[in-house]
C-alpha positions, 0 to 999 in steps of 0.5 A: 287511212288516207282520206279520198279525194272529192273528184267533183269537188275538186274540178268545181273549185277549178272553175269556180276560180275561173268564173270568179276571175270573170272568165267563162272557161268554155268559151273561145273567141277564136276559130279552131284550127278544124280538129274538132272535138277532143278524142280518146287514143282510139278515136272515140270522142271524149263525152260529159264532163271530159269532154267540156274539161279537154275542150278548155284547154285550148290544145288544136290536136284533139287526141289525149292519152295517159302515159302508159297509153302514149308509151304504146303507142309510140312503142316503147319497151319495158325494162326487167322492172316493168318499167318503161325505158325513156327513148328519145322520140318516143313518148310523153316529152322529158319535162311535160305536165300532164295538163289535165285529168279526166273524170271516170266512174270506178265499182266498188265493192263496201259494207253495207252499214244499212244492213243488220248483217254483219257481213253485208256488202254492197256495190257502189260507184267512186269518181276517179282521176286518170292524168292524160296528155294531149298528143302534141306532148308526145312523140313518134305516136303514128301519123293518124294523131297528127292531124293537119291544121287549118290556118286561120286567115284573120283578115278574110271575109266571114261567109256562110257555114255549111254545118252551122246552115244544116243545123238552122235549117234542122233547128227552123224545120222543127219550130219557127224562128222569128228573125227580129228585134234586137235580142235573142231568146227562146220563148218556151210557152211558144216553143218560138225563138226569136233572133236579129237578122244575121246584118245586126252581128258583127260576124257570122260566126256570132249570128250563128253562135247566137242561135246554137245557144237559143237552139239548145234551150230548145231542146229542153222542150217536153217534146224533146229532151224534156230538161225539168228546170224551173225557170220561176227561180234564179237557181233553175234559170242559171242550170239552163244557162249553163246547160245552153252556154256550154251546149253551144260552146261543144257545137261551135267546137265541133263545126270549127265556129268561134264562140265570143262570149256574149255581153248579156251573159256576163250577168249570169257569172254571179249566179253560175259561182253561186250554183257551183259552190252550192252543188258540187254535182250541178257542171257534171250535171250541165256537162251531160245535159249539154252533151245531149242536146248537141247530140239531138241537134247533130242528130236532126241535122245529119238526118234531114240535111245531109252529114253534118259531124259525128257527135 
């Protein structure tokens, strides 16, 4: 019987290598191109885990699909076979690599060796892997998965941002935050965080990227999400960091912001590579958790400050 593959086991090793070559694989230092978020052949956004998997490869089109998906799509035919019938300008590309696979939950039915019935079954779930590719593999899908780009001016001068305002204020409406000093943290026993002034970061998007990042460990607050980490220990404060790096990397991404990593995390590396390799379930587990705290964050800024983006 052929051995089943370890899904979460595989796609930790993956970024245990990453981390390990001193990359935080979430993290980008330059502006996207305002795709946004990557999204399903239907539209809908990729969430968890897939989301946080599709995020790093860097793609500016934001729509993956399997073969078979882009195959309609771009409306192929079938052969007497089945089979689909390569056509030039539609489909997945001759010679293109699906470079990525996204992670989804399959039911199935086993026996139940717990029972004493000899013919007791029970339901279980099995983590599973499907190959997609990004849209700009493919040809002749429709127009609507060809989104203009925006063209990134290096040289221009670094102005306020319009969702990243809606979110500060949402964030400064719910809880103070103390402009001040020359670090950034949040204070959970005050519910506080505190912030230098936007003149002390090398651009806006840094300022902003700062203060996501502390906005999502606020949301770990018992009167909001609740996130049960012990933050006594090494193991519970490197689950947090994960939690808000990878929180702020998916908002910044969602609102076009660059996310530069920052100096002071580079500390955290060690202690991520560590949790990693003793908890196969722990970047599921952040990838989730992130994905509901940016939720909570686009949620109270798109109720009290106006549309902000779809989460």
């Amino acid at each position: 019987m052929k051995k089943r593959k370890d899904v979460r086991a595989l796609v930790t090793a993956a970024l245990i290598e990453q981390l390990a070559a001193g990359t935080k694989p979430w993290s980008k230092s330059w502006s996207i191109s305002g795709t946004g978020l990557p999204k399903r052949h239907t539209g809908d956004l990729y969430h968890g885990i897939n989301r946080l998997l599709l995020m790093m490869l860097g793609y500016d089109n934001p729509y993956f699909m399997t073969f078979n998906q882009a195959a309609i799509l771009s409306g192929m035919t079938k052969d007497k076979g089945c089979n689909w019938i390569r056509e030039n300008g539609k489909g997945v590309r001759s010679g293109e690599k699906s470079p990525a696979h996204v992670v989804y939950s399959a039911q199935k039915t086993v026996r139940d060796y717990d029972s004493d019935a000899p013919d007791a079954k029970k339901e279980v779930y099995l983590y599973c892997q499907s190959a997609v590719f990004n849209a700009s593999q493919i040809d002749g899908l429709p127009d609507r998965y060809y989104p203009a780009t925006i063209e990134i001016d290096a040289n221009k001068t670094l102005e306020h941002h319009t969702a990243a305002d809606a979110l500060v204020k949402a964030m400064e409406d719910e809880a103070p935050i103390e402009y001040q000093g020359d670090s950034a943290f949040y204070a959970p026993s005050r519910d506080t965080i505190r912030c230098p002034v936007p003149q002390a970061f090398e651009s806006m998007d840094a300022f902003y990227a700062t203060l996501l990042h502390e906005g999502v460990h606020r949301t770990g607050h018992k009167s909001r999400l609740d996130r049960t980490h012990d933050y006594s220990e090494k193991t519970g404060r490197a689950r947090e960091e994960l939690v808000a790096e990878i929180g702020a990397a998916m908002l910044c991404c969602a609102i076009g912001l660059s996310d530069k990593p920052r100096e002071d995390h580079a500390s955290y590396i060690h202690s991520w590579i560590q949790l990693l390799e003793n908890d196969k379930n722990a970047i599921f587990s952040a990838a989730k958790q992130a994905d509901s705290a940016m939720a909570y964050m686009l949620d109270q800024a798109n109720q009290f400050h106006g549309r902000v983006i779809a989460a």
